[in-house]
C-alpha positions as CSV (number, residue, x, y, z in Angstrom):
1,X,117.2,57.4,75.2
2,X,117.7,58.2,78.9
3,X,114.6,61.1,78.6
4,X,112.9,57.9,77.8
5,X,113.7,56.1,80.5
6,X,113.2,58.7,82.6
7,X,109.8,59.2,81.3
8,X,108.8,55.6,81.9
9,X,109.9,56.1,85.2
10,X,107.5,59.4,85.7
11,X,104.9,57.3,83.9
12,X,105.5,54.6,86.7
13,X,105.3,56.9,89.4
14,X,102.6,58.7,88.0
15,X,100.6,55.5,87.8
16,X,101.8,54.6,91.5
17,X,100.6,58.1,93.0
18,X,97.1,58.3,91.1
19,X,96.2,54.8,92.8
20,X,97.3,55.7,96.2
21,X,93.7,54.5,98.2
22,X,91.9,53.4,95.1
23,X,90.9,49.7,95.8
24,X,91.2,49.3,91.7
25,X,94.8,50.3,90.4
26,X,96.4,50.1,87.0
27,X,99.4,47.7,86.9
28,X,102.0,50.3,85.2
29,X,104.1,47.8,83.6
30,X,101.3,45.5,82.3
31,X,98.8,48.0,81.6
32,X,95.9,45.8,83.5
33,X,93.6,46.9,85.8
34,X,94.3,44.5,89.2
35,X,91.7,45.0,92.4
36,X,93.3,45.2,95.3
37,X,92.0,42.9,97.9
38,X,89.3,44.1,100.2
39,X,89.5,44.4,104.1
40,X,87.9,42.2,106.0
41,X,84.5,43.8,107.3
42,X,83.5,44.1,111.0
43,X,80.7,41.6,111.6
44,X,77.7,43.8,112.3
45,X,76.9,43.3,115.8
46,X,73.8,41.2,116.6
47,X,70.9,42.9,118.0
48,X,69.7,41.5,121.3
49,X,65.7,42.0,121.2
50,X,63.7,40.5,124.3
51,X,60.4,38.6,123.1
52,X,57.4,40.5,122.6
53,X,55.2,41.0,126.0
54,X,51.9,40.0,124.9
55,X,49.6,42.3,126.5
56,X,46.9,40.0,128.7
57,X,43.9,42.5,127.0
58,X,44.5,41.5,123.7
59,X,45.3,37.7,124.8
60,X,41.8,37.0,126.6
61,X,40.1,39.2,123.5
62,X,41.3,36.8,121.3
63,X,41.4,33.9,122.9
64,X,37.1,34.7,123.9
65,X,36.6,35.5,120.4
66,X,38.3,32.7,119.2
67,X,35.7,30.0,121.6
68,X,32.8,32.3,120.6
69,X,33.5,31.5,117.2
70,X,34.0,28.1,117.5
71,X,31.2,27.9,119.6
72,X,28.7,29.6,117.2
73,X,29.9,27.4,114.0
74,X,29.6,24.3,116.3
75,X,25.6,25.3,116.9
76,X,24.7,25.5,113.3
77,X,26.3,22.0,112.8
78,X,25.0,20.1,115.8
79,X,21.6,21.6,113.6
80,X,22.2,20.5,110.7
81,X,22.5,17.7,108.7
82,X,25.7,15.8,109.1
83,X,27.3,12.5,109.7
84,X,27.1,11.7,113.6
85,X,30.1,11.4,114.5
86,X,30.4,15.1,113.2
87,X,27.7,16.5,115.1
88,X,29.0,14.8,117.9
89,X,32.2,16.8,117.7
90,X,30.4,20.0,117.3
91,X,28.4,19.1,120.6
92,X,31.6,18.2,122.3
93,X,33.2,21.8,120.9
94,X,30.3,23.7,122.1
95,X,30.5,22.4,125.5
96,X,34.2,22.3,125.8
97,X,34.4,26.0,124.7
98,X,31.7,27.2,126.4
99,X,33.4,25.6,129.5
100,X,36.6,27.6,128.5
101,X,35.1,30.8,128.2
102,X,33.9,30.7,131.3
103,X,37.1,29.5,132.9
104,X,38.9,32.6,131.4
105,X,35.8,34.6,132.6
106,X,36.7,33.5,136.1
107,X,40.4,34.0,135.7
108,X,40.1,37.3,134.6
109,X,38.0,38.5,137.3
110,X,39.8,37.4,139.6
111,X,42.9,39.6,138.9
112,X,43.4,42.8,140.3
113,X,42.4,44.7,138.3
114,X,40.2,42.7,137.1
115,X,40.1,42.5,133.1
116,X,36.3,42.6,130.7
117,X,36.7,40.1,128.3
118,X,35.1,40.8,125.1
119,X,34.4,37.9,123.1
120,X,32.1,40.2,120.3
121,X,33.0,38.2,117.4
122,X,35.2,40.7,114.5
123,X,34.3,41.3,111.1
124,X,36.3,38.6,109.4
125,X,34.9,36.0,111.8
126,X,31.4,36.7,111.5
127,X,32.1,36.6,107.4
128,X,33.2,33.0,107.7
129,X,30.5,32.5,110.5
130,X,27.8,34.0,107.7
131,X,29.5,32.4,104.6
132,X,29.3,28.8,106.9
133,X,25.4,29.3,107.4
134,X,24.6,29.4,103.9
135,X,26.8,26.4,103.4
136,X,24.0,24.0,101.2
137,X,23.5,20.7,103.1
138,X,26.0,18.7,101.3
139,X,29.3,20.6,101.5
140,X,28.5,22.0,105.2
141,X,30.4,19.3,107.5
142,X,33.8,20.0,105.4
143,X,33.2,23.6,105.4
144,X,32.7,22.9,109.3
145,X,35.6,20.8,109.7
146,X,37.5,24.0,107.6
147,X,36.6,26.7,109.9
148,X,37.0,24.4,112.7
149,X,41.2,23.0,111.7
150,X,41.8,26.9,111.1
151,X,40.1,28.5,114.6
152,X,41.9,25.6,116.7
153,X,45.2,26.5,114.6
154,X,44.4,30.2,115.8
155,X,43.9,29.2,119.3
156,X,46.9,26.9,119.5
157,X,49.0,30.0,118.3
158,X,47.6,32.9,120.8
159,X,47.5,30.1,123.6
160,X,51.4,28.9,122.8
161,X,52.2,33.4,122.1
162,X,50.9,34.0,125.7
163,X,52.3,30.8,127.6
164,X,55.8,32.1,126.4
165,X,55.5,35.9,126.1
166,X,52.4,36.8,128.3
167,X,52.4,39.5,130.7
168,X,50.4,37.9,133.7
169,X,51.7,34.7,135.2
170,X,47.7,33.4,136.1
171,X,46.9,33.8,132.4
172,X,50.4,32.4,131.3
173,X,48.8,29.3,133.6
174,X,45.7,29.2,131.9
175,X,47.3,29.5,128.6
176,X,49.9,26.6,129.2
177,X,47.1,24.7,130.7
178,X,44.5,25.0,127.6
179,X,47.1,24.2,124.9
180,X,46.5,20.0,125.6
181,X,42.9,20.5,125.4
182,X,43.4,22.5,121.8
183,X,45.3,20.1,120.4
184,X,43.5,17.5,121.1
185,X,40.7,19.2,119.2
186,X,42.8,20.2,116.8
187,X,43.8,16.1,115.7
188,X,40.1,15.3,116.4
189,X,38.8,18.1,113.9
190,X,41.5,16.6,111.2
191,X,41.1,13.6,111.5
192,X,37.4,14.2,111.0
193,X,38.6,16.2,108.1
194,X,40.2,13.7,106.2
195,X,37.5,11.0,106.1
């Protein structure tokens, strides 16, 4: 009887010393597995990331492509068949961009160095630029008023990415300063939209 008792002991010990730094232990007297509690981790620390510099290059390329663009679809609907007040808009964006470009034109060479804007429409643009031209009559002014919503979307988001994060305070300027003009295109183009 007492080499009994003595074994259960050993068996208790046993059990105690095989789940010395195991989270997961056996209970000896129960026989049931019981998890320990876990520590507390350390919050990871936060990283501390400054915003983006966006480089004044690929600002003024994008923001000249994007008024060529909106320039060139506004010429094939102030040509084509549309409701007035439509062609009206697309007269109003052609001058309005064409008055941009040429703003950023003049803001860029005035810097020192002075930047080259290119405003050489990309690939994807001249797709939607093509895919718009052979637009039949009837569906053109929506498809218009499409391409229109999405490149004043576009503009609003380079223009808003530069007035925060740009890396030349006369282009920050011009940025913060074009984004009323935007969005007022922007309502105008869906509100067109819509009707």
């Amino acid at each position: 009887m007492a080499a009994l008792g003595t074994m259960a002991g050993l068996g208790a010990a046993l059990a105690s010393l095989a789940s010395c730094g195991d989270p997961q232990r056996r209970d000896a007297t129960r026989n049931l597995l019981v998890e320990e509690p876990a520590a507390e981790p350390e919050p990871a620390p936060r990283p501390t990331r400054a915003p983006t510099v966006v480089d004044a290059q690929d600002f003024i390329d994008r923001a000249a492509t994007i008024d060529a663009f909106i320039i060139a679809t506004s010429e094939l609907a102030a040509r084509r068949p549309a409701a007035v007040d439509v062609r009206a808009f697309a007269r109003s964006m052609i001058d309005e961009h064409q008055r941009a470009l040429a703003g950023l034109r003049a803001a860029t060479g005035r810097l020192t160095p002075p930047l080259t804007l290119d405003a050489t429409l990309p690939i994807d643009m001249r797709a939607r630029l093509d895919a718009l031209r052979d637009t039949d009559d009837d569906a053109f002014a929506g498809a218009y008023l499409r391409a229109q919503v999405s490149a004043h979307e576009t503009a609003m988001v380079t223009l808003q990415s530069y007035a925060v994060s740009g890396n030349i305070a006369a282009l920050k300027e011009l940025a913060r300063d074009r984004i009323p003009e935007i969005n007022r295109h922007l309502v105008q183009a869906r509100e067109l939209e819509t009707r």
